[in-house]
N, C-alpha and C positions, 0 to 999 in steps of 0.2 A: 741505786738503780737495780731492778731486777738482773738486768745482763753480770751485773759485779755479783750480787746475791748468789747466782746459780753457777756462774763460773768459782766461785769458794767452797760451796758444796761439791762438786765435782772433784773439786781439789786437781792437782799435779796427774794428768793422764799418763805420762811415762814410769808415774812411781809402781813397782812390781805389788806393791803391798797394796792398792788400792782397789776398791771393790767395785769402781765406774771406771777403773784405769784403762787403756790401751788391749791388755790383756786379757781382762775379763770381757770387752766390745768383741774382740775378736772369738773370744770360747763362745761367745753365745751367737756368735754367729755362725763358726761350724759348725753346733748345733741344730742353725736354722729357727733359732729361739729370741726372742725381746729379751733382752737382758733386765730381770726379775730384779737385782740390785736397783738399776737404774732406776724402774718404773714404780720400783718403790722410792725411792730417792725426789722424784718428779710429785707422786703426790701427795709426800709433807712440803713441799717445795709450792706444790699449788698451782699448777702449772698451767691450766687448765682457765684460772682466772683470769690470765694475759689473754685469752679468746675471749671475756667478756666485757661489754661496754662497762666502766663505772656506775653508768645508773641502772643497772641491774646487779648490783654487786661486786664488780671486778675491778683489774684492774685498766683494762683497757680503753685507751684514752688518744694516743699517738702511734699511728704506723710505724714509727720509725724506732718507735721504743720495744714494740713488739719483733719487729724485726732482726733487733739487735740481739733480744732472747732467745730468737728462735734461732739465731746466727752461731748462739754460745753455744748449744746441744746439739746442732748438727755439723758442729766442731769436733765434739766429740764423737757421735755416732746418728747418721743418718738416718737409723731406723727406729730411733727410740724418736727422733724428728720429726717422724712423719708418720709413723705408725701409734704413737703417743700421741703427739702435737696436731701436725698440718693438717690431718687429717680428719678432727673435728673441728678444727678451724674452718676448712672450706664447708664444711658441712653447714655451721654456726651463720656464717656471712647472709649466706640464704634466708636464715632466719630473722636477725636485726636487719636487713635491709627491707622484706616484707610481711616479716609476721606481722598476727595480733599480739596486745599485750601480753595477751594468757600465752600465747606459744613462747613469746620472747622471755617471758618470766620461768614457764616452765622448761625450758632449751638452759637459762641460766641456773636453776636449781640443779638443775641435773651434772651440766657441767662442773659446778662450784662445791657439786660431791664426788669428783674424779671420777664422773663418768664418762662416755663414750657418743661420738655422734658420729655416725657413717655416713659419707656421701655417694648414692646410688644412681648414677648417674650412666655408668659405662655399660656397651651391652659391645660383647666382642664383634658381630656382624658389624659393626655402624662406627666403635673408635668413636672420635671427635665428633663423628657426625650427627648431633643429637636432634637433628629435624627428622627421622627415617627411625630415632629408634620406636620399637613396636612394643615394650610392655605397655601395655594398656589400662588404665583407669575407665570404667563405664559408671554414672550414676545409677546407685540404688536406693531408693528413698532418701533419706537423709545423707547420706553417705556416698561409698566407691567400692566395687570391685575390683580390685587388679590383680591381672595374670597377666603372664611375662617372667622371664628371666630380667636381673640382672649381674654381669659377671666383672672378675678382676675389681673387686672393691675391697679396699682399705676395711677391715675390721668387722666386716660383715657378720660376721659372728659372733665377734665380742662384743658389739657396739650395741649401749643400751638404748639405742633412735636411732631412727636412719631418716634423711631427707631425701625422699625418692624424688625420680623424673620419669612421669609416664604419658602418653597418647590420652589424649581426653577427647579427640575430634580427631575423624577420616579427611577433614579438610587438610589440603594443602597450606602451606604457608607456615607462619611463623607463630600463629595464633592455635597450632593442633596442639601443642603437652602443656603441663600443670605441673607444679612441685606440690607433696605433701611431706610433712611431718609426722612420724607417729613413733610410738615407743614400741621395743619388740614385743614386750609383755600383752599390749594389745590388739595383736595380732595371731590370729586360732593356730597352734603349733600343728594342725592336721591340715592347713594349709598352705604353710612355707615348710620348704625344703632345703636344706643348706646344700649346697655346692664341694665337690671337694674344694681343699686350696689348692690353687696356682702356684705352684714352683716357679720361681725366676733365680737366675742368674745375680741380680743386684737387688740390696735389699730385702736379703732371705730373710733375717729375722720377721720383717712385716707380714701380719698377716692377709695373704690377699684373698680371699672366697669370694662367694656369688650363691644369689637363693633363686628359686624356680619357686612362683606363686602362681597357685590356681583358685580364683574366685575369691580371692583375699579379701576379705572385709575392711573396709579401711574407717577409722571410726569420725563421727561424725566432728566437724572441727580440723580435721586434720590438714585441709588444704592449706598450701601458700597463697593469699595474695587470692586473684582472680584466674577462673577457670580460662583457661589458653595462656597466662603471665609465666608459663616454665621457664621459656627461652629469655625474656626480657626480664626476668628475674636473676639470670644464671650469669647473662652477661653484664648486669648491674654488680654482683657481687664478682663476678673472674679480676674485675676490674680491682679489686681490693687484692686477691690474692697470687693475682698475676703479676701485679706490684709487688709485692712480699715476698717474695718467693726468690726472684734476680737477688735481691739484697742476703737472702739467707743462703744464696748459693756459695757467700765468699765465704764462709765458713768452713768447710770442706775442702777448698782451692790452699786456704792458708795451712791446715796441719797437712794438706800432699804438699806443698813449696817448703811447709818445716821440716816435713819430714824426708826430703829429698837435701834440703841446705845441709842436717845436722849428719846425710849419709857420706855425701861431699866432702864435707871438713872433717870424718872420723874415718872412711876408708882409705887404705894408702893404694893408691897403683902405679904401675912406672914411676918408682923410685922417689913418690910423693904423693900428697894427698889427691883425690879426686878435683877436689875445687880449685888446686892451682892451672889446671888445665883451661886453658882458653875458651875454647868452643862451652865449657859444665859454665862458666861463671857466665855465659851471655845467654845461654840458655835461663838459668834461674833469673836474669833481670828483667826478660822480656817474660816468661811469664809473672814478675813481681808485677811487673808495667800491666801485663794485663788484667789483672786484678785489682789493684788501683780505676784502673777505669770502669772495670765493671762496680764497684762499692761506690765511684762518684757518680757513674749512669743509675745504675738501680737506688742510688739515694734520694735525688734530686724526684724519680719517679715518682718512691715514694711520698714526699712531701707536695708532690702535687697533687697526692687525696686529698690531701686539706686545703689546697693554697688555688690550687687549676684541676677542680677533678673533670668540667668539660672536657679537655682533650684526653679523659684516662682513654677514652676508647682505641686512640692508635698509641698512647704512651704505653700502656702496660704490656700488650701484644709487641710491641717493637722491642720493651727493654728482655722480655723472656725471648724473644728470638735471638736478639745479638746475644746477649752475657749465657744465654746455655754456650752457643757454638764458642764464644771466648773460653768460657768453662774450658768445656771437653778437647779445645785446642790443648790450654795449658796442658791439662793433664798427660796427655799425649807426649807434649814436645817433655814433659820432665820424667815421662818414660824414659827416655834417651839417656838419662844422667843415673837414674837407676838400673837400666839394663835386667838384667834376671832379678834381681832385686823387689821391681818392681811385679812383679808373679808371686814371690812368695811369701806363702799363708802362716809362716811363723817367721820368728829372727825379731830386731828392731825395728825393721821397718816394715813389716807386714802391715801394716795402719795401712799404707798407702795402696794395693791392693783393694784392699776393704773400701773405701772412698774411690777409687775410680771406677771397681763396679756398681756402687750407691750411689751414684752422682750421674750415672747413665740414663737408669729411665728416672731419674727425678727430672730430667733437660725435656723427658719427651709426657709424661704423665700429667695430665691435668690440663693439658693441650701441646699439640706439636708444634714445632719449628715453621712446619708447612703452612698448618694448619693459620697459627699468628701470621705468616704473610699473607694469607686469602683474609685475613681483616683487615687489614692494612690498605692491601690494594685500593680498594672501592674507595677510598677516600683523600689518594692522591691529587686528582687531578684539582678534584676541590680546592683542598689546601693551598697546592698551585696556584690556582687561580687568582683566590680571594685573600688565603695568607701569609705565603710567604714573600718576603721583600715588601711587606705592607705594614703587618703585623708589628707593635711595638715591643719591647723588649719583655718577657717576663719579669716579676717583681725580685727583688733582688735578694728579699727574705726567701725564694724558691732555692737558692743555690747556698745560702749560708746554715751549713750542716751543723745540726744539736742545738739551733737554735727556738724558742718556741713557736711554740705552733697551734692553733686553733684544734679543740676536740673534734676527734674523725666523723663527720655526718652521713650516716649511708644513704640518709632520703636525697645527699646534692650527685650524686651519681646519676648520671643517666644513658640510656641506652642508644643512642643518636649520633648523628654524625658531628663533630666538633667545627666548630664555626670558626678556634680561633687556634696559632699554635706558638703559644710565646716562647718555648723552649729557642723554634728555630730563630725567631724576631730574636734573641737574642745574642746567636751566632753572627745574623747580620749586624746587629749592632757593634760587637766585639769588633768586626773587620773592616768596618766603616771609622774606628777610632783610632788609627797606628798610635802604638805606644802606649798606650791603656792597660796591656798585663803589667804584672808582676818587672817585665822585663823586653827588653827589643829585640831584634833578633832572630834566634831562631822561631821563636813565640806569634811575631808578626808573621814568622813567613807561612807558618801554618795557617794562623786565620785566614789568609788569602788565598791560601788552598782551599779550605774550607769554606770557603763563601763564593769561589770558582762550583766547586763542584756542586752546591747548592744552586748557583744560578743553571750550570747544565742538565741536574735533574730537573728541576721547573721548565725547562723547555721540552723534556722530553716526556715528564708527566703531560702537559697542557697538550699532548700529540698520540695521546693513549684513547684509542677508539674504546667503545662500548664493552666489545669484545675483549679486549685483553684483561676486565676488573673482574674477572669472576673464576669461580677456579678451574675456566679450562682456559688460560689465558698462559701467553707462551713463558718459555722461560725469559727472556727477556724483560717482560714486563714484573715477574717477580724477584729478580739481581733489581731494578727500581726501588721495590719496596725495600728489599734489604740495605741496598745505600741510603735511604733516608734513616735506616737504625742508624747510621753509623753517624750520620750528621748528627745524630740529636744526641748520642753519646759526645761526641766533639765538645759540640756547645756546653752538653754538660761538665764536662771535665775544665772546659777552659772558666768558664764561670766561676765553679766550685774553688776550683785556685785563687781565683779574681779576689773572691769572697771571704779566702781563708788566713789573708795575708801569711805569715809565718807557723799557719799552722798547720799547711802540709808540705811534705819536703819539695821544696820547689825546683830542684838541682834533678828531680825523676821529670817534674814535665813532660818534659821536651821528649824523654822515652817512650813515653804514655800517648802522647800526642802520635808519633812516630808509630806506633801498633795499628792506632785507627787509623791511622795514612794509607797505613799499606793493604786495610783492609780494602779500600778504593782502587787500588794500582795505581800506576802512572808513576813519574819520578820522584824521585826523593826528595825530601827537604828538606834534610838533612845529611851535610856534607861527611864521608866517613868518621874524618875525627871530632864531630860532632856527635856521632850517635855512640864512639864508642867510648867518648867522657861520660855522656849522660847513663849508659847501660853499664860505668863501674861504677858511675855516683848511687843506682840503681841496687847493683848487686851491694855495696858499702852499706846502701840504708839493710837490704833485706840481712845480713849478718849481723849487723848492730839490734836490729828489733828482735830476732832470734836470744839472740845473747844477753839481751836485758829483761828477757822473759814481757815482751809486749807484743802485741797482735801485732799483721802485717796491714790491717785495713787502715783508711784515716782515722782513723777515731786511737789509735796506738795504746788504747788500756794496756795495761798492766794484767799479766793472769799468773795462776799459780805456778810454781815448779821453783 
């Protein structure tokens, strides 16, 4: 597997002598620099071919297999992830989903020679909001001019292509921008202007710039797809990489949980270790638990490119709303366990710093938190209506992780409202069976939870006026959208169990379960000395996987050190 391949060249991140180690992530980051080792590292490594379909050359074939690569390097370091990686990834998507041949072949040559593909999409007026942005495309003969700015873009100056998004029509609607492709080279340098960079706070290595074009010749061929196809191009592909993205966030969650466990068992305070203190060990279980659900929500998502991409439209948008805020939770509450610790920019644990300010605008960049629930909404009341409590179960191969899976097809994407949602069909189904997990119990009483608060949102979606689906709709109506994330993580999780028999620790459960509970409120379901067997069966798994040198995600590889 790639994932094994790249985690072996990386080798052991703690070791001092290592040239992609801990240490040298961190120098190139006070620098504010990409770390030169690494990026050379990535392309004998080739890294670049996991963006390309197989029948172009690469290796890319399964979401889930990509994901798990990208999961390994921003383990390591987030900006060699996105500033390397993600960010000709989204760029690329655009392309296999509607180029011509000649672009998708010429997008895969270029890539397959460790080149660079920027996605131009952001203009800082407008953020998310890409129906208002104003750089502009106008026809010239054969061709396009465009003028406009755009800003805050990934690699804009290094990047040997860029896939812009500009205004091709003063009409309103959905049908005003266009995506083009073009390479920088052909494009007249007395007509682009680079931008400074953008300084941020997280992810200073990345380079972020922005160009100002006036009357930019755009060369013939260059467009995506059909003139007005921007937006319904953008959202065909967010679909792929919006999925991708939750999954690669546990990567970063697992060295801040490692690197927070190994400070706990090697700091002594009050007359012992950190860890043996009560409050640090429930701390590390409940963010263990919550990471566990985010790697079995973001997985299941995944595999619904292949298996259910009709409903990616509210899948992918819901899995990046819930598992950012799980994210940024964890991170927060294992602040608490590191205390100053977790500030400082040198020592052993300065990794963790570095990751929770990388991990920030990764939750909000490429769309926001907000932003995902204003897609969501408009498609409740539907769902409501027509599929939930109707709908039959999803297939059973959607939950059973690493298992195969059909080549990813971007033409089965579409830009529409989903008709069908078997994730939740299969929440209902779970809680319609007592005695069908793994185990009785606490296990039942959740489904019943879970299938309660499913049938409560169905009554209160099916009583959502016109007004409340759009984004000036009250807050009430968007805490809806965000409890349907939570149901679909639910059913995810409990499924993925269903599915796994012995192969993920089933004694965390009932933990995991117990995090998305309380994401709902209402009372517990679990009685105290229930949640606090499960949250030391919990913190037990996460020191044993520490200590054996295995990830904390379900997939438990093996990595170096």
């Amino acid at each position: 597997m790639s994932a094994d391949r790249l985690d072996t060249l990386l080798g052991d991140p703690w070791d001092t002598a290592n040239p992609v180690g801990h240490a040298p992530v961190l120098a190139a980051d006070e620098r504010q620099e990409m770390l030169a080792e690494g990026e050379r590292l990535l392309d004998g490594f080739g890294l670049n071919a996991e963006f390309v379909p197989a029948a172009h050359g690469g290796r890319l074939t399964r979401a889930d297999r990509l994901a798990e690569t990208l999961r390994t390097l921003w383990r390591r370091d987030p900006c060699l992830g996105l500033g390397y990686g993600f960010s000709s990834f989204i760029a690329a998507v655009n392309i296999w989903s509607s180029g011509t041949d000649d672009q998708r072949r010429d997008a895969a040559r270029l890539l397959l020679a460790n080149g660079r593909i920027a996605a131009a999409f952001h203009e800082l007026d407008h953020g998310n909001d890409f129906r208002h942005a104003e750089c502009t495309a106008r026809p010239a003969g054969t061709g396009w001019l465009l003028s406009g700015r755009k800003e805050i873009v990934t690699n804009m100056r290094r990047a040997d292509a860029m896939v812009l998004f500009a205004r091709t029509s003063d009409a309103t609607g959905s049908r005003s921008h266009s995506q083009f492709l073009t390479t920088r080279a052909n494009l007249p340098a007395d007509r682009v202007r680079d931008l400074p960079r953008f300084p941020a706070s997280g992810m200073r290595g990345v380079q972020l710039g922005g160009a100002e074009f006036t009357d930019c010749p755009l060369p013939d061929g260059a467009l995506l797809g059909l003139p007005g196809q921007g937006m319904e191009i953008a959202l065909r592909s967010y679909q792929v990489t919006r999925a991708v993205f939750p999954a690669v966030s546990v990567g970063p969650l697992d060295t801040a949980l490692r690197t927070t466990l190994t400070c706990a068992l090697e700091r002594r305070l009050y007359g012992g270790a950190v860890a043996d203190i009560p409050y640090v060990r429930t701390v590390i279980a409940r963010a263990y638990a919550d990471l566990l659900a985010v790697d079995a929500f973001s997985a299941v998502v995944v595999r619904a490119l292949h298996l259910a991409p009709e409903p990616m439209t509210v899948y992918a948008p819901a899995a990046k709303y819930l598992t950012s805020r799980m994210v940024l939770d964890a991170f927060e509450d294992l602040r608490t366990v590191l205390g100053a610790q977790a500030y400082l920019r040198q020592g052993p644990y300065a990794i963790f710093q570095k990751m929770a300010r990388d991990i920030e605008p990764a939750t909000f960049a490429h769309v926001s938190r907000a932003a995902c629930l204003v897609m969501i909404l408009p498609q409740l009341p539907r769902l409501a209506r027509r599929s939930w409590l109707n709908d039959p179960a999803a297939p059973a191969q959607l939950f059973d992780l690493g298992t195969h899976l059909p080549p990813l097809r971007f033409d089965r994407l579409v830009a529409g409202m989903p008709r069908d949602d078997g994730v939740i069909g299969t929440l209902a189904e779970i809680a319609e069976t007592p005695g069908a997990r793994p185990e009785t119990g606490p296990l039942d009483r959740f489904a019943t939870r879970f299938a309660q608060e499913l049938r409560a949102l169905r009554e209160e979606c099916l009583q959502l006026p016109p007004s409340a689906l759009t984004i000036d709709a009250p807050p009430h109506a968007f805490a809806l959208a965000g409890r349907y994330t939570v149901l679909l993580a639910a059913a995810s999780v409990l499924a993925t169990w269903a599915q796994a028999g012995t192969r993920h620790p089933q004694a965390a459960l009932p933990g995991v379960l117990d995090r998305l509970a309380r994401r709902l409120g209402g009372a517990p379901v679990l009685t105290e000395a229930e949640r606090e067997h499960t949250e030391r069966c919990l913190y037990d798994e996460a020191v044993g996987r520490c200590r054996n040198r295995r990830l904390l995600d379900l997939t438990a590889r093996r990595i170096p050190g």
